[in-house]
C-alpha positions in Angstrom: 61.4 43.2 -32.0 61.5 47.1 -31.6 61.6 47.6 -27.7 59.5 51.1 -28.3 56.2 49.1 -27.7 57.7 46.6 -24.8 60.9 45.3 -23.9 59.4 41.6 -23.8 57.8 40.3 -26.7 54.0 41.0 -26.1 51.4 37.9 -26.0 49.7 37.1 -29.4 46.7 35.2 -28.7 46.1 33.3 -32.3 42.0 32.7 -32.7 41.3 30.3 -35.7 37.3 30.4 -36.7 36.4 26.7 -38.4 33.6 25.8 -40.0 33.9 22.0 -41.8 37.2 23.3 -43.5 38.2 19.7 -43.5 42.0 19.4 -43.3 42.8 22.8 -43.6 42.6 23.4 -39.8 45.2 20.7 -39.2 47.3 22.5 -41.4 47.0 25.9 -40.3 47.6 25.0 -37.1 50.5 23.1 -38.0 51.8 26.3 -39.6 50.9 28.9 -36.9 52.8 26.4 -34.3 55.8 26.5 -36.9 55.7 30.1 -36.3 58.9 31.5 -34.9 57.5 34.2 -32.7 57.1 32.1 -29.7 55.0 34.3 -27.3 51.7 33.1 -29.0 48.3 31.6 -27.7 46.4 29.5 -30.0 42.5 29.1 -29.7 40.5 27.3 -32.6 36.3 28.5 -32.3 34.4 25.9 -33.8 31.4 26.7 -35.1 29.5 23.3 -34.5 31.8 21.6 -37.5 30.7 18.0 -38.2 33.2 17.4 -40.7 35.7 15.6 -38.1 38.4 18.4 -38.6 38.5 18.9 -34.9 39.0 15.9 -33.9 41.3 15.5 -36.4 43.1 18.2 -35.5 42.9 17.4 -32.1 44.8 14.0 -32.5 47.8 15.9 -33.9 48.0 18.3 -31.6 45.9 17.6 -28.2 47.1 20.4 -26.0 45.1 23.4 -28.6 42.5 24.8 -26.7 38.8 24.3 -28.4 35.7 26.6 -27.9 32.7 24.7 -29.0 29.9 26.7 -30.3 26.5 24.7 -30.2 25.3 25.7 -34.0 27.0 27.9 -36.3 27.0 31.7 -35.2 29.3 33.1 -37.9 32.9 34.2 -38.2 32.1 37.4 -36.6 30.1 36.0 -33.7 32.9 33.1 -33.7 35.5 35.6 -33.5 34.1 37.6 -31.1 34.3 34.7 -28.5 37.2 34.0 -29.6 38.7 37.1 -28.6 36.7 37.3 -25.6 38.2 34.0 -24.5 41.7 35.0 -24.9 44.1 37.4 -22.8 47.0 38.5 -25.5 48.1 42.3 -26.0 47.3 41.3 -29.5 45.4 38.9 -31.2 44.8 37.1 -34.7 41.6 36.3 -35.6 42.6 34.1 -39.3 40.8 31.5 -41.7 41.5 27.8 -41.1 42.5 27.6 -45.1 45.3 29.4 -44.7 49.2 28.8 -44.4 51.4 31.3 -42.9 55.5 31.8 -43.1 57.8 31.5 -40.4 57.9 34.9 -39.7 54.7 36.3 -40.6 53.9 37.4 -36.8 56.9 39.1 -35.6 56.5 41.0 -39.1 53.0 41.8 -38.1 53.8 42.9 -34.5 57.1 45.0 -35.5 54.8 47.0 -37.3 52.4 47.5 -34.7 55.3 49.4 -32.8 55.7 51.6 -35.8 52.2 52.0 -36.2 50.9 52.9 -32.4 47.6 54.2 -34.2 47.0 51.2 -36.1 44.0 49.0 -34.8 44.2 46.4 -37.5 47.4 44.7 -39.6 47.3 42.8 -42.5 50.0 40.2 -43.9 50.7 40.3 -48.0 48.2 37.2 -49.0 48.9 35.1 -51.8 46.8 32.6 -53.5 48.0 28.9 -52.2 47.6 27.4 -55.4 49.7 30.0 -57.5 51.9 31.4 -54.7 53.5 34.3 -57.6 50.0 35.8 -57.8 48.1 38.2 -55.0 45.2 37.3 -53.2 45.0 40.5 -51.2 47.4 43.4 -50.7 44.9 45.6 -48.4 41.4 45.7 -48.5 39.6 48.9 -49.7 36.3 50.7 -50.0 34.5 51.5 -52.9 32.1 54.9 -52.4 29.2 52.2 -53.0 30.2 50.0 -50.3 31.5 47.0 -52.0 34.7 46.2 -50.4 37.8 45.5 -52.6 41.3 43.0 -52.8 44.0 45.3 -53.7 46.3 43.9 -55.5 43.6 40.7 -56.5 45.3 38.2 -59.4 48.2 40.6 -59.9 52.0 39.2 -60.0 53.4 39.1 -56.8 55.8 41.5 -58.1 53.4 44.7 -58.2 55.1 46.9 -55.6 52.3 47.8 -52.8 54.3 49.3 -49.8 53.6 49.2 -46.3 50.9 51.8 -45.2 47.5 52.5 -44.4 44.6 50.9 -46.5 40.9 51.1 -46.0 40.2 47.7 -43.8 42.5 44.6 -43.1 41.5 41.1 -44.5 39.4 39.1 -42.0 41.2 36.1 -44.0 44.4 36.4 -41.5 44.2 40.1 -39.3 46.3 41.0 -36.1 44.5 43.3 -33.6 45.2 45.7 -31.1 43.1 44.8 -28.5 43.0 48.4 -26.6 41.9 50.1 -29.7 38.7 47.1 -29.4 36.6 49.1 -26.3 36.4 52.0 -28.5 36.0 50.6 -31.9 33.9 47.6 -30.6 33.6 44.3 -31.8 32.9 42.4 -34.9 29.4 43.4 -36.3 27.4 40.0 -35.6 25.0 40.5 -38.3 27.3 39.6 -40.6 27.1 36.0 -40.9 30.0 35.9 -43.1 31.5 38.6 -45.6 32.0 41.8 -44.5 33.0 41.7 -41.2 36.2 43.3 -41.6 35.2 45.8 -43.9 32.5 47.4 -41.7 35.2 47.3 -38.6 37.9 49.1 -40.3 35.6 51.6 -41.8 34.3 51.9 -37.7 38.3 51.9 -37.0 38.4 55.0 -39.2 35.8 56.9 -37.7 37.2 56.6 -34.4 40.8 57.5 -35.7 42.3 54.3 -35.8 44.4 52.9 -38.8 44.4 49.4 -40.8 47.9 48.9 -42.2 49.3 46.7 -44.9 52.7 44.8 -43.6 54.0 43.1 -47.0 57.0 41.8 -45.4 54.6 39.6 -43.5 53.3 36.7 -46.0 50.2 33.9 -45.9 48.7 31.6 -48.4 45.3 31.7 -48.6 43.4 28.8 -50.2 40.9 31.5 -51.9 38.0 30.6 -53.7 36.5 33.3 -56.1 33.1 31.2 -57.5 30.2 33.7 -56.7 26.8 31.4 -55.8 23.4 31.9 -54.9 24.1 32.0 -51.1 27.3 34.0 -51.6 25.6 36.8 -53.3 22.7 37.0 -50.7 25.3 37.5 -48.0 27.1 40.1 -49.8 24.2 42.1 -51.1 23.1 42.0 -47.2 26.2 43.2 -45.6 27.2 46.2 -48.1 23.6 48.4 -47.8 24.3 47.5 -44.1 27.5 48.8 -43.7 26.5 51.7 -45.7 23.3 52.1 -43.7 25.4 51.9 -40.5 28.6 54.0 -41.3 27.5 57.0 -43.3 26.4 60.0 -42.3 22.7 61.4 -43.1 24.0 63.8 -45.3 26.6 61.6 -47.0 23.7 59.4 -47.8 21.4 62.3 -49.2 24.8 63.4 -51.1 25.4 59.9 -52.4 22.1 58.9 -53.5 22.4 59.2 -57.3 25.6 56.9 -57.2 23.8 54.3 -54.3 20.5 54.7 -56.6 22.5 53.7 -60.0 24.8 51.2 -58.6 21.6 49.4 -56.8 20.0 49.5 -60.6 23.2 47.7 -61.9 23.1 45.4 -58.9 19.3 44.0 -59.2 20.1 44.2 -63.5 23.0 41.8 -62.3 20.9 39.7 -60.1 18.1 39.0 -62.9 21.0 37.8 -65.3 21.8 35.8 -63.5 18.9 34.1 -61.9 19.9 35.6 -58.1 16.8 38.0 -58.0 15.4 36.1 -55.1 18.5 36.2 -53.2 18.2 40.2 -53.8 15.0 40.7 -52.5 15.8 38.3 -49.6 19.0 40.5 -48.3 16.4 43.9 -48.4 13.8 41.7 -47.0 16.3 41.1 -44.4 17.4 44.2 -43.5 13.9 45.6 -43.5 13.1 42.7 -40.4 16.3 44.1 -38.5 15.9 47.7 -39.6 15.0 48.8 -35.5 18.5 47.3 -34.4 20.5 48.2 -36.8 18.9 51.9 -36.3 20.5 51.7 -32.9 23.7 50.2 -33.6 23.7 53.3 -36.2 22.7 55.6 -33.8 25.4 54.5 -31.4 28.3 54.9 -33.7 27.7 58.2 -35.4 27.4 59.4 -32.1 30.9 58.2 -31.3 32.4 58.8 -34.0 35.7 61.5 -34.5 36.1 62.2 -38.1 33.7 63.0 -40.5 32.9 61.9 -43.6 34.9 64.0 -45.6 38.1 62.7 -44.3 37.0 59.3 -44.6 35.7 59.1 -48.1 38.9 60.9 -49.6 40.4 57.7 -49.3 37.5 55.1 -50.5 37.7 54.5 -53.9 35.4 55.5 -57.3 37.2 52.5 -59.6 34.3 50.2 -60.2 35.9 46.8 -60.9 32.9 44.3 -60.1 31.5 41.5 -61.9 28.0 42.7 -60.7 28.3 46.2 -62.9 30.3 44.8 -65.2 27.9 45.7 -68.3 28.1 49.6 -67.4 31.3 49.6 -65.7 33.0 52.9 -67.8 29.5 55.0 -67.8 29.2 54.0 -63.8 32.8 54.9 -63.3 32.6 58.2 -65.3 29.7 59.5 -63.4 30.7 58.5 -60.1 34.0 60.8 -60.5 32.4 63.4 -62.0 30.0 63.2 -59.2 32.7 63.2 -56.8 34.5 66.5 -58.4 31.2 68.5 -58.1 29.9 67.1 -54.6 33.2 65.6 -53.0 33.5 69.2 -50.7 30.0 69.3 -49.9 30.0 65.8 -47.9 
C-alpha cells in the first residue's frame, strides 16, 4: 500500500446488507474473508431475513458479527447502521450476491491514497454468470435523473480507465468515512434503488469525487428483469433525487426535458400495465413532500458547487427501456436543449 495516506494499512470495516439472499451471503462472506488485505472488519445487517441464510452463514463462520434489524428497513437504512456500528477509516457497504477477488480491497484502498478527494470507490463489476461481460464500470447520471451502468453488457475488454464517474455502485462501494459528516448518510427514503446515486450526486455538491478502480474486480449475481415493484421503486427515487439535488433554477431550466421524459415515462407505464405503480410513486412523494422539502432545504444550503459544474458531466444519451419508442427524438432535443440553455443553468 502507498504509505502517503498511512504507514499502517488502515482498518476496512466490510458491512454486508442481507435480505433472504439465500446462500449468497455464505458465499460472499466466504470471499470477503478470502480477501488478502487483512486489516478488515466484517459486519453482516440483516434486515429481518427469514430465509435461514444467517444461520446458515453463521454455522460456517460463527465469529461474524450480526446486526439484527426487527423488520426490513432497506439497504440504505441497513447500511446506515451498518456503518454506524463499525469503527474502520474506511468502510464497504456491498450486496450479499456478490463475489469479490483476492485483491479487490487493497486495489480499492491504494486508490483512495491517490485519490484524497474521493468520498466513494467502485471495483470493475462483472456479471457472475458471464464473467467476460460488464455489469458496471461507473455509475452515471442522466440530465433526467435516471441513473446509468457504464459499461452495462459490454465485453470486458472495453477499456474504461480509472477516474472520476458520476456515483459508485451501491452493489460493492468503499467509503471514506471523514468525507460521511459533510456529505451525510444514505438517503433512507430510498427503500432500495437509488441510494448510491443520490449520495454521489450529494458527494459532488460538496466537492467530493466517486472514482472507478478497474484493477479492483467483483462478480455480481445481477438480475436485469424490470417488475411491477421494481418500477415503483425506481420511478419514486429518481423525481426524488431530482427534487432533492437540483437547484430551483436548474429545475425551471430543465422543465421541457423533465416534462417530456415524464410523458415517455407514464406512455411506458401504460404499455406495460405499470400505471398504478406510477401514480403510486407521485402519490408517494406527494405524502412525504414536507420532509423531503427539508432535507432539500438542508442540502442546497450546504452545498459548494453549483449546478453548472455538476451537470457538465451528467449525461444526455437516453439508453432506457422506459423511452425506448422515442429514444433518437428525446435524445436530439435534450442536446439541443443543452447547447442553447447549458450556460444559463
Amino acid at each position: 500500500m502507498d504509505n502517503s495516506e498511512a504507514s499502517v494499512s488502515p482498518l476496512v470495516s466490510v458491512v454486508i446488507v442481507n435480505y433472504n439472499s439465500g446462500d449468497c451471503l455464505v458465499n460472499c462472506v466466504r470471499s470477503v474473508k478470502k480477501s488478502a488485505y487483512s486489516s478488515k472488519e466484517l459486519v453482516v445487517v440483516d434486515n429481518a431475513s427469514h430465509d435461514g441464510s444467517v444461520g446458515k452463514m453463521l454455522a460456517a463462520f460463527p465469529a461474524v458479527k450480526i446486526v439484527r434489524n426487527r423488520a426490513n428497513l432497506g439497504y440504505a437504512a441497513a447500511g446506515n447502521i451498518g456503518i454506524a456500528s463499525t469503527k474502520g477509516e474506511f468502510i464497504v457497504i456491498m450486496n450479499p450476491d456478490t463475489l469479490v477477488d483476492t485483491d479487490w480491497l487493497e486495489q480499492l484502498v491504494n486508490a483512495a491514497s491517490r485519490y484524497p478527494s474521493g468520498a466513494f470507490f467502485q471495483p470493475k463489476i462483472l456479471l457472475m454468470d458471464d464473467q467476460r461481460v460488464l455489469n458496471s464500470a461507473g455509475g452515471m447520471i442522466h440530465v433526467a435523473g435516471f441513473g446509468f451502468a457504464r459499461g452495462i453488457g459490454q465485453s470486458d475488454m472495453e477499456d474504461y480507465k480509472e477516474g472520476e464517474i458520476c456515483y459508485a455502485s451501491g452493489a460493492c462501494v468503499l467509503v471514506r468515512r471523514k468525507a460521511l459528516p459533510e456529505i451525510g448518510p444514505m438517503e433512507e427514503l430510498f427503500l432500495a434503488y437509488g441510494e448510491d446515486k443520490d449520495w454521489g450526486w450529494r458527494a459532488s455538491m460538496m466537492g467530493w469525487q466517486s472514482i472507478y478502480v478497474p484493477s479492483s474486480k467483483i462478480l455480481h449475481d445481477w438480475n436485469q428483469a424490470l417488475r411491477p415493484d421494481k418500477f415503483y421503486l425506481l420511478e419514486f427515487e429518481r423525481p426524488l433525487s431530482i427534487w432533492k439535488n437540483y437547484a430551483k433554477r436548474t429545475l425551471v431550466l430543465l422543465l421541457p426535458v423533465l416534462l417530456l421524459v415524464e410523458t415517455s415515462v407514464l406512455l411506458y407505464a401504460l404499455r406495460k400495465g405499470w400505471f398504478r405503480e406510477k401514480i403510486k410513486s407521485y402519490a408517494d412523494l406527494i405524502r412525504l413532500r414536507r420532509l423531503i422539502i427539508e432535507r432539500r432545504n438542508t442540502i442546497q444550503e450546504r452545498r459548494r458547487f453549483s449546478d453548472r459544474f455538476l451537470i457538465s458531466r451528467f449525461i444526455t444519451e437516453t439508453k432506457h427501456p422506459y423511452v425506448s419508442a422515442g429514444r433518437i427524438v428525446l435524445e436530439h432535443f435534450v442536446r439541443l436543449f443543452f447547447r442553447l440553455f447549458e450556460r444559463s443553468i
